[in-house]
Residue frames as qw, qx, qy, qz and C-alpha x, y, z in Angstrom:
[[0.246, 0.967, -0.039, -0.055, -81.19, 36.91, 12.67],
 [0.853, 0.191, 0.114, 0.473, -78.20, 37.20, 11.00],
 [0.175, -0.973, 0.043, 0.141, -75.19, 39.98, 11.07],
 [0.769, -0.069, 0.020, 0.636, -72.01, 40.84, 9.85],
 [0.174, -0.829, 0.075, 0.526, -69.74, 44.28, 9.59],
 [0.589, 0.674, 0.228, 0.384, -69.12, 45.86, 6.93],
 [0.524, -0.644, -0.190, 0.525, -65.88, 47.67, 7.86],
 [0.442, 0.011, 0.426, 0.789, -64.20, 49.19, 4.78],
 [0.193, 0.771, 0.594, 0.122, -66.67, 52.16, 3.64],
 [0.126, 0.341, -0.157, 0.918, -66.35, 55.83, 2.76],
 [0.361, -0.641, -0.113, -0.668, -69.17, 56.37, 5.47],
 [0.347, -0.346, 0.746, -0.450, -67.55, 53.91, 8.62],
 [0.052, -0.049, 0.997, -0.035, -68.24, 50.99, 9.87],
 [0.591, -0.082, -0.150, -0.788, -71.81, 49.30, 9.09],
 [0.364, -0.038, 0.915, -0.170, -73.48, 46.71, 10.78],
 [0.463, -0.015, -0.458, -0.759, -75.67, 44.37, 8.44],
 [0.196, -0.127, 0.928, -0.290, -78.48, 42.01, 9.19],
 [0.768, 0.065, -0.393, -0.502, -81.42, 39.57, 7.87],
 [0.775, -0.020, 0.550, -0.311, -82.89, 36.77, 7.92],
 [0.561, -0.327, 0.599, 0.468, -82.22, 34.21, 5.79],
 [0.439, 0.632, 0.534, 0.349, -84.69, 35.36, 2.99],
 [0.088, 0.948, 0.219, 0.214, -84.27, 39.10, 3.59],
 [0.294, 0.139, -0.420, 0.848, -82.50, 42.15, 4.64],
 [0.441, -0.737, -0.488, 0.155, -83.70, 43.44, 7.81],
 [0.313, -0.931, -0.072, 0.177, -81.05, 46.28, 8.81],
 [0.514, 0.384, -0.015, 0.767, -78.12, 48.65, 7.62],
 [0.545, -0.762, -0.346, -0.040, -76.48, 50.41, 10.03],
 [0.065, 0.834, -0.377, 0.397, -74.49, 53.12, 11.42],
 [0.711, -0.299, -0.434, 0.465, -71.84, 52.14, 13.40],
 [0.138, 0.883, 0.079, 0.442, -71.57, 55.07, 15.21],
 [0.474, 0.366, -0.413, 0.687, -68.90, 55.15, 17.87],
 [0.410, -0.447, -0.460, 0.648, -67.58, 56.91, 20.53],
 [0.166, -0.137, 0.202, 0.955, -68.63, 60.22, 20.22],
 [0.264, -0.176, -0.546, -0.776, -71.73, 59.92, 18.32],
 [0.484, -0.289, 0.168, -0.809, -75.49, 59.48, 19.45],
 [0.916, -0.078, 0.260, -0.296, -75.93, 55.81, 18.97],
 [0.128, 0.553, -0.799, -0.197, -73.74, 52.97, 18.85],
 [0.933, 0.110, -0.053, -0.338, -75.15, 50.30, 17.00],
 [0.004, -0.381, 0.923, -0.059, -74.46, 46.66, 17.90],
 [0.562, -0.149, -0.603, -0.546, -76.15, 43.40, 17.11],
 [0.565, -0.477, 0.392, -0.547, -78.25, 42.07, 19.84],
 [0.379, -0.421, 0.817, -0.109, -77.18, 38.98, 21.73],
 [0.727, 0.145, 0.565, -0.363, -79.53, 37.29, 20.09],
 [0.638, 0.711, -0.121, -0.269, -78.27, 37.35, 16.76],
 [0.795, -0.240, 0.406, 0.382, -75.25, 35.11, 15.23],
 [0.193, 0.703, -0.410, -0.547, -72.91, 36.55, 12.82],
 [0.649, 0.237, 0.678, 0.251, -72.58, 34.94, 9.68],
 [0.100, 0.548, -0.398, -0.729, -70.97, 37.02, 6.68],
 [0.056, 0.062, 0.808, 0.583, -71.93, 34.25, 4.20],
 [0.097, 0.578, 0.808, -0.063, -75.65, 34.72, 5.06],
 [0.139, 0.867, 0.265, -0.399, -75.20, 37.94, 4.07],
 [0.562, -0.036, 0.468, 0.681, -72.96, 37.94, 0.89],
 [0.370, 0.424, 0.594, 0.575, -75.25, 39.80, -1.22],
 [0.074, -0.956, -0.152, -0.239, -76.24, 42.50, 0.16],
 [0.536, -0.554, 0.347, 0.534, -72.55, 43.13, 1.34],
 [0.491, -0.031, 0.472, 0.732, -71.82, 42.99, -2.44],
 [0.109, 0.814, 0.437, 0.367, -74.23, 45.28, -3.75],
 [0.205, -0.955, -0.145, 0.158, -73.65, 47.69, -0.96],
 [0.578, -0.330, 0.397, 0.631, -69.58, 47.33, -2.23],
 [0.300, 0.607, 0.457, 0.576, -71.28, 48.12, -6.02],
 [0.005, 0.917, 0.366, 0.156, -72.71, 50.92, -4.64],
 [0.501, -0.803, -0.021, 0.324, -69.52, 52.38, -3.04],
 [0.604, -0.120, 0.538, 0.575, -67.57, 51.93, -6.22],
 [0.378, 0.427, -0.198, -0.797, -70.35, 53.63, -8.27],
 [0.097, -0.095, 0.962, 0.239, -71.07, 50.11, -9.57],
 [0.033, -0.514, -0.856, 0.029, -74.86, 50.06, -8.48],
 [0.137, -0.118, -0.022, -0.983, -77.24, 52.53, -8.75],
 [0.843, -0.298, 0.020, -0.447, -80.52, 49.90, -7.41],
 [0.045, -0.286, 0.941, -0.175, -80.09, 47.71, -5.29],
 [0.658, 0.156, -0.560, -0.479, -81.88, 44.36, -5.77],
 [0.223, 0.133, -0.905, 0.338, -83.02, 42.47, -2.63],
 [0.349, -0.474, -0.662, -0.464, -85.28, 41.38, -0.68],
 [0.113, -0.497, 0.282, -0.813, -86.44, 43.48, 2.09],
 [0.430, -0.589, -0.643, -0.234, -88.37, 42.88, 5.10],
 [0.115, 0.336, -0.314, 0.881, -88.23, 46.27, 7.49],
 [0.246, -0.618, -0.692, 0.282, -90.28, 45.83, 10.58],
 [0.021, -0.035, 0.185, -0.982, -92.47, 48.98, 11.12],
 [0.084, 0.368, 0.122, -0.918, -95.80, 50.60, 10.61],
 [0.443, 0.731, 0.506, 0.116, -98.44, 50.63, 7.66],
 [0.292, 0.948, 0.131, 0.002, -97.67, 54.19, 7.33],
 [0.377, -0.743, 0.471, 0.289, -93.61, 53.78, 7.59],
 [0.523, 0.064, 0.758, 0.385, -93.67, 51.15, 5.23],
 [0.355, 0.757, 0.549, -0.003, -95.17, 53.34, 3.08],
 [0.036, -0.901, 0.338, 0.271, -92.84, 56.28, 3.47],
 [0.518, -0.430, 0.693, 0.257, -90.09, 53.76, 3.10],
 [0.640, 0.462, 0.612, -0.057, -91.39, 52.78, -0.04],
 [0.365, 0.922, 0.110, 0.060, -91.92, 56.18, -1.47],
 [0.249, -0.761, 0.514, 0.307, -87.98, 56.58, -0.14],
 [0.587, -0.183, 0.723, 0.314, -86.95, 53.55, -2.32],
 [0.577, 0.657, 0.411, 0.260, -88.88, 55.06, -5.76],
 [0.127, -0.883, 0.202, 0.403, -86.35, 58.41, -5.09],
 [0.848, 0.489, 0.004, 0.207, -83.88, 57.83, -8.35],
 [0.756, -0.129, 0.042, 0.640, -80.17, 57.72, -7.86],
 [0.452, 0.060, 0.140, 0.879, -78.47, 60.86, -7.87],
 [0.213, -0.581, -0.306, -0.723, -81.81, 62.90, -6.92],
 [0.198, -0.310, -0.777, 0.511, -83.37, 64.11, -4.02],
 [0.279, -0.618, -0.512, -0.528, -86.64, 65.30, -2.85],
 [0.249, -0.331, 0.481, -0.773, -88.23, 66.97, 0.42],
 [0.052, 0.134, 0.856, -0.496, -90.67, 65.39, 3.17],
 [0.467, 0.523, 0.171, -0.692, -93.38, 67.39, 1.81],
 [0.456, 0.411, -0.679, -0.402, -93.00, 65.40, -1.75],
 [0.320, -0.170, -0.931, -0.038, -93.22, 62.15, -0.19],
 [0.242, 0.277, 0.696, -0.617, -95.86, 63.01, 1.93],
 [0.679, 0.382, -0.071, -0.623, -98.35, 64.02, -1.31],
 [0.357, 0.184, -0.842, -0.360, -96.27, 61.00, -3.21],
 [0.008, -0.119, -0.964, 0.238, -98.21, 59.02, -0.31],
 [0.337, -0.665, -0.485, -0.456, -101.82, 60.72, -0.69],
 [0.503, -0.716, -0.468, 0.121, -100.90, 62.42, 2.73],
 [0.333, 0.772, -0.065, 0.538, -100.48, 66.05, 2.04],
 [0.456, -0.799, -0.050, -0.389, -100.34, 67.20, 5.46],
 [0.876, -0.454, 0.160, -0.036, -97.92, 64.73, 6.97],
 [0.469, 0.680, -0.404, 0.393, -94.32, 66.22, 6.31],
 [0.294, -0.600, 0.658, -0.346, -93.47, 65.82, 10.02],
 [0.932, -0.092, 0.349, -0.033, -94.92, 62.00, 10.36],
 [0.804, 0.529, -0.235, 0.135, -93.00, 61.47, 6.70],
 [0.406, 0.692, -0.522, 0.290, -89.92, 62.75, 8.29],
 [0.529, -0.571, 0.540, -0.320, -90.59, 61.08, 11.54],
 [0.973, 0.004, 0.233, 0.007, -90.52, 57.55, 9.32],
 [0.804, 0.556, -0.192, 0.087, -87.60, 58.44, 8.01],
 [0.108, -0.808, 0.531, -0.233, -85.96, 58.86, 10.53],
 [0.704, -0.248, 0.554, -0.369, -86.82, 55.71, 11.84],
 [0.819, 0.455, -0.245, -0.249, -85.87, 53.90, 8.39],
 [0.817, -0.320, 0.463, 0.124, -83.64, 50.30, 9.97],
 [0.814, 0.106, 0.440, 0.364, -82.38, 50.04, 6.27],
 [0.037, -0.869, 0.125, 0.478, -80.50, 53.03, 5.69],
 [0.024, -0.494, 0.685, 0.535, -78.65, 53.52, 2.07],
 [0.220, 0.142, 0.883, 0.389, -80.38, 50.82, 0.66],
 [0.063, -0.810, -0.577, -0.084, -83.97, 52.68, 1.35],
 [0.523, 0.144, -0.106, 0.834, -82.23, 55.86, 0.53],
 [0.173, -0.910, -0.369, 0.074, -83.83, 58.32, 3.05],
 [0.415, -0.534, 0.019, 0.736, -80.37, 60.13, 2.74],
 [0.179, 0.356, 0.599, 0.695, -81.87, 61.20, -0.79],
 [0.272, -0.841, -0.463, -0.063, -84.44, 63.32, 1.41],
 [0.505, -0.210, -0.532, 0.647, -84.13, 67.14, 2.07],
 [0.009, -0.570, -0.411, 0.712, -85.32, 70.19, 3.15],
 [0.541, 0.718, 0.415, 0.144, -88.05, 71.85, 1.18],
 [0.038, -0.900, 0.224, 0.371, -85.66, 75.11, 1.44],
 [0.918, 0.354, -0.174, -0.028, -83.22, 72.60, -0.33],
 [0.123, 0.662, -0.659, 0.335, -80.74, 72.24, 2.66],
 [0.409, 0.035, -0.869, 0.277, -79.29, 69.10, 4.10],
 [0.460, -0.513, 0.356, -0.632, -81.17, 68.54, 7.30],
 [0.755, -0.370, 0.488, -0.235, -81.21, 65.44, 9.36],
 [0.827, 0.109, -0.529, -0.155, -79.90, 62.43, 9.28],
 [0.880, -0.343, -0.169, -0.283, -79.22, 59.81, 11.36],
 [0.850, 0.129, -0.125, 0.496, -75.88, 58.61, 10.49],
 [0.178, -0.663, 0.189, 0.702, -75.08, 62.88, 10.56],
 [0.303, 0.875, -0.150, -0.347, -74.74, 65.28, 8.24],
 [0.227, -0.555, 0.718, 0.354, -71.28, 64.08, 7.42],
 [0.408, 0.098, 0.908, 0.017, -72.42, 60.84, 6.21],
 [0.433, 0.756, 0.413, -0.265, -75.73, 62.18, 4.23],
 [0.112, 0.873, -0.158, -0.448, -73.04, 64.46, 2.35],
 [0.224, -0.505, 0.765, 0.331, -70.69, 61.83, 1.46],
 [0.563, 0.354, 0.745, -0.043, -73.72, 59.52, 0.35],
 [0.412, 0.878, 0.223, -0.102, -75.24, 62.45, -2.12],
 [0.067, 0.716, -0.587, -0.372, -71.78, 63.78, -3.35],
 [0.427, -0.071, 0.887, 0.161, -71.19, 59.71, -4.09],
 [0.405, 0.475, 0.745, 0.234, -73.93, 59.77, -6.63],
 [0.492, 0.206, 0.219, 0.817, -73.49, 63.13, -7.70],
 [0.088, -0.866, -0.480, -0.111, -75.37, 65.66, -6.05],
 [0.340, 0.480, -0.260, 0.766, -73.96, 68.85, -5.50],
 [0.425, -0.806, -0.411, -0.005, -74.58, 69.57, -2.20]]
């Protein structure tokens, strides 16, 4: 597994990582202060060039350049996470939906809490935009990264939030 940092962002630092055909993981750094501070495990070797392209896409996207991103994925989880995750990646730019939406989008009316428990649990954050998910009331609720972070993402592609 590969890794490098993506330091320059309007949302903090981000750790990235893959393999050498895929991405595997976008990540909060999250600091002192916050609930989880991501770091890459020992086992991994940095290497920015193995990750050039997704680094530059995620730069499109911060610029407003990109509105899909265009890689190849390969998110350890579930059947039924990889499935959410999915239905998170068919969300169009500059929209969002609720938990209860992707749960029918999946054929599984009933399963707004599992939906929201895969999203939490989504390793490839921004690119599988789960920050495009919210409440059916239509208020922010979770995220991972924070609130802070969700706001700046959805204001970035123009939601009013």
């Amino acid at each position: 597994m590969f890794y490098t940092w993506m330091n320059d962002t309007p949302i903090g630092r981000l750790l990235i990582a893959g393999e050498q055909l895929a991405l595997k993981y976008v990540l909060f750094d999250n600091g002192p202060g916050r609930d989880r501070n991501r770091q890459p495990r020992p086992d991994w070797e940095e290497n920015a060039a193995m990750l050039q392209e997704p680094v530059r896409q995620l730069n499109a996207y911060f610029r407003g350049q990109l509105r899909h991103f265009d890689l190849p994925l390969a998110a350890d989880g579930t059947e039924f996470q990889k499935q959410v995750w999915s239905a998170l990646s068919a969300i169009p730019f500059g929209e969002t939906t609720s938990y209860g939406e992707i749960a029918r989008a999946i054929g599984r009316s009933q399963a707004s809490r599992a939906v929201g428990m895969a999203n939490g649990r989504n390793p490839i954050s921004i690119v599988v935009p789960c920050h495009r998910v919210i409440g059916s009331s239509g208020k922010l609720v979770g995220y991972g990264g924070g609130l802070d972070r969700k706001t700046t993402l959805l204001r970035l592609e123009g939601v009013a939030v």
